[in-house]
C-alpha positions in Angstrom: -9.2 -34.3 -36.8 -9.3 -36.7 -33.7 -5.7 -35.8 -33.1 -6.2 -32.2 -33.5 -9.0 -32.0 -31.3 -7.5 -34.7 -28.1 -4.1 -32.2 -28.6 -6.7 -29.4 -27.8 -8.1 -30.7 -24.6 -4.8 -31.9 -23.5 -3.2 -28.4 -24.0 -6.7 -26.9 -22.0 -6.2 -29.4 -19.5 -2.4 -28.8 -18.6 -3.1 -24.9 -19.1 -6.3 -26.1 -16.2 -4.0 -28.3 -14.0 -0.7 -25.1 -14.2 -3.0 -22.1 -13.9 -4.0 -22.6 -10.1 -5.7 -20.6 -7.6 -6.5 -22.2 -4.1 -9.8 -21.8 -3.7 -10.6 -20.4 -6.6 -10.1 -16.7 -5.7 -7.1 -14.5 -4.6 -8.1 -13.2 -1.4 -5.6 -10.3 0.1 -6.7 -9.4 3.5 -6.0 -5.4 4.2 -5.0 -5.2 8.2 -4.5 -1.6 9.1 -5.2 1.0 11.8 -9.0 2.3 10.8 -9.3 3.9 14.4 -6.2 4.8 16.4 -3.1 6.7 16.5 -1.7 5.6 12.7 -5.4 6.0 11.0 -4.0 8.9 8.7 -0.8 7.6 8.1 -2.2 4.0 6.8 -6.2 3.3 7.7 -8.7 3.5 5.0 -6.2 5.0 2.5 -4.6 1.6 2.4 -7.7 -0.2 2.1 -8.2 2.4 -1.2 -4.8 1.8 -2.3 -5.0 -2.1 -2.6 -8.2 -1.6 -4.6 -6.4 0.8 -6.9 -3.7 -1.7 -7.4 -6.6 -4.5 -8.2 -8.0 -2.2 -10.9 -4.8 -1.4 -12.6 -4.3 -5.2 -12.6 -7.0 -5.8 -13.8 -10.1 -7.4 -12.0 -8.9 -11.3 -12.1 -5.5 -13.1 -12.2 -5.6 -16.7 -14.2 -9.2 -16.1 -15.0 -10.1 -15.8 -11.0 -11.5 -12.5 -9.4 -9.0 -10.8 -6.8 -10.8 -10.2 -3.1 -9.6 -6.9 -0.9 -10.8 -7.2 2.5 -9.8 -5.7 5.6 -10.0 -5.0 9.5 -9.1 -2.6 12.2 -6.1 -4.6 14.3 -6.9 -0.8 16.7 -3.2 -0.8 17.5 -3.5 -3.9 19.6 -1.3 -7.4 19.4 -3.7 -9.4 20.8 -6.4 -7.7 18.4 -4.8 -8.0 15.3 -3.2 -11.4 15.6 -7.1 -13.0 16.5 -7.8 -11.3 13.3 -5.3 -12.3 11.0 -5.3 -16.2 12.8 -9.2 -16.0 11.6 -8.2 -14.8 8.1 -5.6 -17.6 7.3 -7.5 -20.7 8.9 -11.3 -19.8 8.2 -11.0 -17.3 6.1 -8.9 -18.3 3.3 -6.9 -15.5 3.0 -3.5 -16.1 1.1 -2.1 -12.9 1.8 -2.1 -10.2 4.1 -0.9 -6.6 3.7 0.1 -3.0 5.2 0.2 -3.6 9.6 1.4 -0.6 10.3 3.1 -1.1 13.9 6.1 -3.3 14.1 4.9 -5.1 17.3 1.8 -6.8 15.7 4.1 -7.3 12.3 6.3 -9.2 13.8 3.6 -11.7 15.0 1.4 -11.8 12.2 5.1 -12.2 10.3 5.7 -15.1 12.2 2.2 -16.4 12.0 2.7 -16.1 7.7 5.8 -18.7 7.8 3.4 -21.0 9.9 1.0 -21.1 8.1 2.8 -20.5 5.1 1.2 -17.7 3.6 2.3 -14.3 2.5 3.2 -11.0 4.1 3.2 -8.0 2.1 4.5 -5.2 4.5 4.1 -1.7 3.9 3.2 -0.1 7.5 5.8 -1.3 10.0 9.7 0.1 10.2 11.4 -2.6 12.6 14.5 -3.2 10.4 14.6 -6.8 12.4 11.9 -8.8 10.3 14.1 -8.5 7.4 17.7 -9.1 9.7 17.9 -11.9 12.3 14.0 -12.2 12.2 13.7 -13.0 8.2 11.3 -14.9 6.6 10.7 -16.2 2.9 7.2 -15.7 3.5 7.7 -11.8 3.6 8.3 -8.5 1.7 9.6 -5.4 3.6 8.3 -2.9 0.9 8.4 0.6 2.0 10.6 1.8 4.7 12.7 0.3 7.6 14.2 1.7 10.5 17.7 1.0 8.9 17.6 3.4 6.0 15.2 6.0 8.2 18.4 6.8 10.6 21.1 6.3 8.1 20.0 8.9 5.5 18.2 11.1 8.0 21.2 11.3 10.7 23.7 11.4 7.6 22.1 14.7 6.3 21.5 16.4 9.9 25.4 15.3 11.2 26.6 16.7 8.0 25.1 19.9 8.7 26.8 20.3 11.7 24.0 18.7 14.4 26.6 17.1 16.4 24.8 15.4 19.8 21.4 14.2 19.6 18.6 13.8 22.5 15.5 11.6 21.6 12.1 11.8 22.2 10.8 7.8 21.8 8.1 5.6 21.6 8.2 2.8 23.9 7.4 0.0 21.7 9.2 -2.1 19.1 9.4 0.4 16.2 10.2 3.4 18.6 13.0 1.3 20.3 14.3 -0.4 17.0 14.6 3.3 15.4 16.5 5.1 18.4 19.0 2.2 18.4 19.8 1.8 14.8 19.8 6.1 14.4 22.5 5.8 17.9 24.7 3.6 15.9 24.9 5.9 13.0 25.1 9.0 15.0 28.1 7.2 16.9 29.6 5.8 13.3 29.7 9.8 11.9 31.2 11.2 15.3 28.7 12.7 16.6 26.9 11.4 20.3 24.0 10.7 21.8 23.2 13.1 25.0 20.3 11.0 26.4 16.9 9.9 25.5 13.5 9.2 27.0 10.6 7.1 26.3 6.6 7.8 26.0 3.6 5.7 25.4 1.9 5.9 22.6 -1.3 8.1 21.5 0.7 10.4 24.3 -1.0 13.7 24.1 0.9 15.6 26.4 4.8 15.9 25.4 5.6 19.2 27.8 7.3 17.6 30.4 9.5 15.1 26.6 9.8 18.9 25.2 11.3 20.0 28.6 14.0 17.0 29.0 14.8 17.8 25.2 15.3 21.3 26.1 17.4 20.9 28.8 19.8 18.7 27.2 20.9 21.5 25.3 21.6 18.8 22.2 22.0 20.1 18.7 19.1 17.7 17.6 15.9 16.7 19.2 15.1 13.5 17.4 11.5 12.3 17.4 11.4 8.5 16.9 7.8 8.0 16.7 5.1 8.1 14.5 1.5 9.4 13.6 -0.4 11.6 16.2 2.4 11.0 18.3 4.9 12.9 16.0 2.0 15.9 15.2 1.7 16.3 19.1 5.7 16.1 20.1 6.8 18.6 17.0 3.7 21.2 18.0 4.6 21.5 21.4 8.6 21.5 21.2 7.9 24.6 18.5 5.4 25.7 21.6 8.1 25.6 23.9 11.1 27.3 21.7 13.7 24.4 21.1 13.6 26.0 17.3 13.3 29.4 18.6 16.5 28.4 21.1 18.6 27.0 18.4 17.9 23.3 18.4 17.2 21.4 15.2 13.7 19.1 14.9 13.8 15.5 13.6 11.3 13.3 12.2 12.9 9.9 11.8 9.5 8.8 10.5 7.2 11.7 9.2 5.1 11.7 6.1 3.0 13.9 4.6 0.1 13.7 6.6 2.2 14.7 9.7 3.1 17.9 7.8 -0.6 18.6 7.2 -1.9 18.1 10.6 1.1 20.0 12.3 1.4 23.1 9.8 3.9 24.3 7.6 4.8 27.9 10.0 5.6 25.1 13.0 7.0 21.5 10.6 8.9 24.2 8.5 13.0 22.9 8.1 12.0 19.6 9.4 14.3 16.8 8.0 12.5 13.5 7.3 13.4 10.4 4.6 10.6 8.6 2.9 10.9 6.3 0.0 7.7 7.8 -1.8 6.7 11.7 -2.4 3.1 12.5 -4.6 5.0 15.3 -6.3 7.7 13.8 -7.9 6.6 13.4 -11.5 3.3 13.2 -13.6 2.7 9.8 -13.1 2.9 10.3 -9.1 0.9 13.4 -9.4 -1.6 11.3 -11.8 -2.0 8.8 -9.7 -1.6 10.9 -6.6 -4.5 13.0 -7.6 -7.0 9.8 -7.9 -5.9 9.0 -4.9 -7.1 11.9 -3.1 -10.5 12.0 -5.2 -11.3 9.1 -2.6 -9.4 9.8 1.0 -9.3 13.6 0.6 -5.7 13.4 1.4 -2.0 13.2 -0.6 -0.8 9.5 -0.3 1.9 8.4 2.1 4.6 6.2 1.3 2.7 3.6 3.5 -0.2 3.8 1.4 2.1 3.6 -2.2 3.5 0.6 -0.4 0.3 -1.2 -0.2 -0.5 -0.3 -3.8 2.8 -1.2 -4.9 3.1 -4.9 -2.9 -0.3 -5.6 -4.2 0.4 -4.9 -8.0 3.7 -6.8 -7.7 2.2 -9.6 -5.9 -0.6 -9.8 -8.5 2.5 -9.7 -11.8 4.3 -12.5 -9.6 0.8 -15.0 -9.4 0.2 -14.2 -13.2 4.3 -14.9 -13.9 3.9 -18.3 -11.8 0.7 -19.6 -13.2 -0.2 -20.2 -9.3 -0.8 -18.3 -6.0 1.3 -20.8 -4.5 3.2 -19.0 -1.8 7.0 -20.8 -2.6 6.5 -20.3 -6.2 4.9 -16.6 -5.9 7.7 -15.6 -3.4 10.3 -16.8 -5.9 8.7 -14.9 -9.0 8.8 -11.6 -6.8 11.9 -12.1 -5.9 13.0 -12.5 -9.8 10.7 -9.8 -11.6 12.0 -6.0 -11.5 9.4 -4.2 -9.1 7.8 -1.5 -11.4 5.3 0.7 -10.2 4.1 4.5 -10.3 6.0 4.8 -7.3 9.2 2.3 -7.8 11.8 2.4 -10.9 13.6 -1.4 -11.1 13.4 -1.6 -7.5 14.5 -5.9 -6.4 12.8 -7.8 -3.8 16.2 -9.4 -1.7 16.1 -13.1 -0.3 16.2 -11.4 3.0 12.1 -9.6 2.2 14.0 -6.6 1.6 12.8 -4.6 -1.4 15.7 -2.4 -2.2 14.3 1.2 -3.7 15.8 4.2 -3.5 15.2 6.5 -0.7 14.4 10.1 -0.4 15.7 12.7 2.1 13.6 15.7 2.0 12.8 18.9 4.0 10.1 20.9 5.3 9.4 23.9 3.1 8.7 27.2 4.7 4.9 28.3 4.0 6.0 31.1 1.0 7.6 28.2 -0.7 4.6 26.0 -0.7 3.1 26.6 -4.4 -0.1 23.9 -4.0 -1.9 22.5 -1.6 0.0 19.8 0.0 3.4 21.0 -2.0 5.2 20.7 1.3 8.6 19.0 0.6 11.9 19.8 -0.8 13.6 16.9 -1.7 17.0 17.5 -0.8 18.9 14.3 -1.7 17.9 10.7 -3.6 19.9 7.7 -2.1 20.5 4.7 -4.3 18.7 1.3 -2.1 21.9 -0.3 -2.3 23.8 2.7 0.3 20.1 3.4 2.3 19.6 -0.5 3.3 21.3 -2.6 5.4 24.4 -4.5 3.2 24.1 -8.1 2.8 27.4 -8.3 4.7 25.9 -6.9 8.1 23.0 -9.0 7.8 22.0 -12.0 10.4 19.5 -12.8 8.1 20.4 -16.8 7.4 18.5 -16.5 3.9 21.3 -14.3 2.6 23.9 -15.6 0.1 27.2 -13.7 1.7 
């Protein structure tokens, strides 16, 4: 009976000493755009999204409770580096999640292999943080500025839109998407006619719309995003580049953009996404409890967060820890299955490779539902939308 029972405690003890949590709670730290330019696209419906993700996990991982918290980095480096600094050296917060704009990703990216914690990516597009900027302390979950221009610009060159102008943010997303959609333009034969830059939360595009105009290029590429997309789209549809023969391009739209510029002006828009509420009864399920609490369709920002969260949650129950080495390495080994994802792989590089999704605008008569506003036109396999392991600067990579 002695035997039996010192066999039990040893066995509770080992279970104690391999099940562990620092600080006896998982704390994921939510930093998003609450009050600027990207609020619609990311902002509060990423903070709901994470919390989803917690209660389909269930409400404690290794018998600890799971903590969403989150902050307003308003767009701003400086801003949201303080924040996230706070989060991982007083706040003991082991992992933090969305940043939607690539400048302050990068950072806070940078900031996660210092202090080695983990970054769970769903907002920013700069294809570098999984290329010569890698980290093993990241996941690139949703989107990158890679597969954005190589399925959108395959599509559009296909279809006979041959030169290109483009209408850019002047920041690292805006940059990084311009110059990896030029190198695909160039690749297919078509050319690039000229391009100009804008600030962001830009609210007067006439004088973009104009230089688009005047370039008299088959394609007038947007490579923005959020309020700056709605605003560039409206007016160039105010000013007839449509009307005069010119195709429209969102290399990053979602479904928000659609919403808040109209179907009668978005209509026969191209844009890829990796993520569309429509696209089964599971999405639609889980689409439609979604907008019980934001009042909007998700974007494939906010399925990002949900998705990182739950597979960051299955990798700290599969590791018996929330150590970051030993959590990064069971994400990297366990299929990513989600709502939203089908066997998608998390790469050595932070890549998650998922299929991506190159859709259209549907005219208004089409539109059978609220938000039923895109036609998915093509599905690309991860493997041909992402950068190849061959091209990669990413010294992590096996080539």
């Amino acid at each position: 009976m002695r035997g039996l029972l010192a066999c039990a405690v040893l066995a509770a003890a080992t279970s104690a000493a391999s099940a562990q949590v620092s600080d006896d709670v998982v704390r994921i730290g939510v930093l998003t755009d609450l009050s600027s330019w990207g609020r619609d696209n990311s902002g509060p419906g990423s903070v709901e999204a994470a919390k989803m993700a917690v209660e389909e996990f269930g409400p404690t991982v290794l018998g600890k409770p799971i903590e969403i918290i989150s902050a307003d980095h308003q767009m701003k480096t400086d801003v949201g580096v303080q924040i996230v600094r706070g989060w991982f050296d007083n706040g003991k917060v082991d992992a933090v999640v969305d940043i939607p704009n690539s400048g302050i990703a990068i950072a806070v990216h940078n900031m996660a292999r210092e202090r080695n914690r983990i970054a769970l990516l769903s907002g920013p597009g700069a294809s570098s943080l999984t290329d010569e900027l890698c980290s093993p302390n990241t996941v690139h979950f949703s989107y990158d500025t890679y597969a954005l221009s190589k399925v959108t610009a395959s599509a559009v060159i296909n279809q006979g839109g041959k030169s290109w102008f483009f209408v850019t943010a002047d920041y690292a997303f805006g940059q990084q998407l311009e110059k990896d959609a030029t190198r695909f333009i160039n690749e297919l034969g078509g050319k690039v006619l000229g391009s100009v830059r804008h600030p962001t939360n830009t609210a007067d595009f006439s004088s973009f719309a104009l230089q688009a105009q005047s370039s008299k290029a088959d394609v007038v590429a947007f490579a923005n995003a959020g309020q700056d997309t709605d605003n560039a789209i409206k007016q160039s549809g105010e000013f007839g580049l449509v009307q005069g023969g010119q195709k429209l391009v969102g290399l990053l739209m979602f479904d928000t953009d659609v919403h808040a510029i109209g179907l009668k002006a978005a209509q026969g828009t191209y844009m890829t996404t990796s993520s569309y509420w429509n696209m089964d009864e599971a999405t639609r399920a889980w689409s439609k409890k979604f907008f019980a609490r934001t009042n909007v369709m998700p974007t494939m920002i906010q399925t990002g967060v949900y998705g990182s969260v739950l597979h960051y949650l299955k990798a700290i129950k599969a590791a018996g820890t929330d150590d970051p080495a030993k959590v990064m390495a069971k994400m990297r080994e366990l299929p990513i299955e989600d709502v939203f994802v089908h066997g998608g792989k998390l790469r050595e590089d932070g890549r998650v490779i998922r299929p991506m999704y190159l859709a259209k605008v549907k005219p208004p008569e089409q539109s059978k539902e609220p938000w039923d506003y895109l036609e998915i036109v093509k599905i690309v396999k991860g493997e041909d939308a992402y950068r190849p392991v061959f091209e990669s600067k990413c010294p992590l990579l096996k080539k």
